[in-house]
C-alpha positions, 0 to 999 in steps of 0.5 A, a space after each residue: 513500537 511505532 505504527 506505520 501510518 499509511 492511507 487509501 491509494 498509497 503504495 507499500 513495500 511488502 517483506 515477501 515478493 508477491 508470485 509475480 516478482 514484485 513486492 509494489 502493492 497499492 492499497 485499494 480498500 480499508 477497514 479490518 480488512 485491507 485490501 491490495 492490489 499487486 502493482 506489477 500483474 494487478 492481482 488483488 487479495 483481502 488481507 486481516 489489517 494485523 496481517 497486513 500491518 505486519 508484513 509492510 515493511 514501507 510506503 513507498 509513494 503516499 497518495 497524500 504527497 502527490 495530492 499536496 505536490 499538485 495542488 500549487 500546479 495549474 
């Protein structure tokens, strides 16, 4: 089974919409617990990171790639 690799600052998909209509959460904290936030009305919950890792379905903006796209700009 392949793990989904995902950091700080990303932006995932989740399978199930969140009350507001959109399914866009950011990724504001990490550990056992993660916690996101709702892109659309910037409501946050804490989540078990199995829970989590179960219902990403995936990274739809990686803060990484944005960080390696802006490092040749000046």
């Amino acid at each position: 089974m392949e793990r989904k690799s995902f950091e700080l600052g990303d932006i995932v998909q989740m399978k199930k919409p969140h009350p507001c209509g959109t399914n866009e959460m950011e990724i504001i904290r990490m550990g056992m617990d993660i916690r996101i936030k709702c892109v659309g009305c910037q409501h946050s919950v804490l989540i078990p990171r199995a829970k989590f890792e179960k219902n990403m379905k995936k990274v739809l903006r990686s803060k990484s790639g944005a960080d390696e796209q802006n490092s040749g700009t000046l």
